[in-house]
C-alpha positions in Angstrom: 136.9 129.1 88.0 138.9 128.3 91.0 142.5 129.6 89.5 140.6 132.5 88.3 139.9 133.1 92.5 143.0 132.3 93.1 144.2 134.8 90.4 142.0 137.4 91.4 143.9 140.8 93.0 141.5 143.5 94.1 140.7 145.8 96.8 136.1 146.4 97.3 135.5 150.2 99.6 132.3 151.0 100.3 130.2 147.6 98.8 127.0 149.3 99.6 127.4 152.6 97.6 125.2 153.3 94.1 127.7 154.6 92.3 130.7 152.9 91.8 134.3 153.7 90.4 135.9 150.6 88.7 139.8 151.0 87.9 143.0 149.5 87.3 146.6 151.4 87.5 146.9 155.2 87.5 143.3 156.1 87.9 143.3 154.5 90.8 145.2 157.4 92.9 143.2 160.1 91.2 139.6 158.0 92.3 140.9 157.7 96.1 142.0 161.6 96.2 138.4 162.0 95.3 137.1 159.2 97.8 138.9 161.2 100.3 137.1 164.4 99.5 134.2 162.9 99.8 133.8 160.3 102.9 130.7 160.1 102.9 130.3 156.5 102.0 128.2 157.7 98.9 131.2 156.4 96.3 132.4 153.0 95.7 135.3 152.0 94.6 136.6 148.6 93.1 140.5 148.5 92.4 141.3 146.0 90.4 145.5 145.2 90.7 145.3 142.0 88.2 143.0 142.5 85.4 142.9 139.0 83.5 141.6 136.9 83.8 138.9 139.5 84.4 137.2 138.8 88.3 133.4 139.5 87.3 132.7 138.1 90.2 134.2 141.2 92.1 131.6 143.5 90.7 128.7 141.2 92.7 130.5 142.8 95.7 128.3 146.0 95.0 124.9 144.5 95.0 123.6 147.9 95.2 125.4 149.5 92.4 123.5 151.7 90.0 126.2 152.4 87.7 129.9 151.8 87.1 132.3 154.7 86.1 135.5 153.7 84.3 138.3 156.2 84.2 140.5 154.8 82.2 143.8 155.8 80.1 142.8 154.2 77.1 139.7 154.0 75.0 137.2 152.1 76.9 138.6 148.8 76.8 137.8 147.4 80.2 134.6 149.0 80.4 133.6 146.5 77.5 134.7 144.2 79.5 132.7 145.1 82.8 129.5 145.8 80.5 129.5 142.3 79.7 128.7 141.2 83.0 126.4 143.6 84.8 123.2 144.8 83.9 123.8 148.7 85.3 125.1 151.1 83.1 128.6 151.5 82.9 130.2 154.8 81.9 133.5 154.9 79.9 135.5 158.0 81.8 138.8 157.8 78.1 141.6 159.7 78.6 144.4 159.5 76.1 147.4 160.9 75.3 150.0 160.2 78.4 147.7 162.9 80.8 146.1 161.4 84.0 142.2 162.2 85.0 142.2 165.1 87.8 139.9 164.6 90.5 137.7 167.6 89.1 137.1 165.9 85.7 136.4 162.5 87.6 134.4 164.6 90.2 132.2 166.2 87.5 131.1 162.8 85.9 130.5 161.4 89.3 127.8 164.1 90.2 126.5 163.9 86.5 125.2 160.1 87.8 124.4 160.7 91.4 
């Protein structure tokens, strides 16, 4: 558990928000274009920079999240993985095929869950 903290690479905005963005590489970018359109305080955001061994203990930094979006440039993996240890529902945002999320799409799923 300690080299697991010790491990651990991530970057928590806005721990109070309901809805939270959880990503790793690319989508990060597109998810802080749309924090920046919207600075309200409304959006979390947890950037994870090292994804294994995974830091569960980084989503208990939102204690008042009510779901977890996952844009991610795969098929879901990691949002398995995040399932697996929180009780909100967490919302596989899949994009395949080389093309990054634009912060329209990523917008229009966020308001979806607001």
């Amino acid at each position: 558990e300690s080299a697991r903290r010790d491990i651990a690479d991530y970057e928590v905005t806005n721990p109070d928000a309901g809805t939270v963005f959880v990503t790793y590489g690319p989508p990060s970018r597109t998810v802080e274009q749309v924090m920046r359109d919207n600075p309200d305080g409304s959006i979390g955001h947890l950037r994870l920079r090292v994804v294994w061994p995974f830091p569960e203990f980084a989503l208990r930094e939102f204690p008042d999240a009510e779901v977890f979006l996952m844009p991610e440039l795969n098929m879901g993996q990691m949002a398995r993985e995040v399932q697996r240890h929180v009780d909100q529902p967490v919302i596989p945002i899949s994009k395949i095929g080389g093309e990054l999320h634009t912060p329209a799409e990523l917008v229009r799923v966020l308001e979806a869950y607001r």
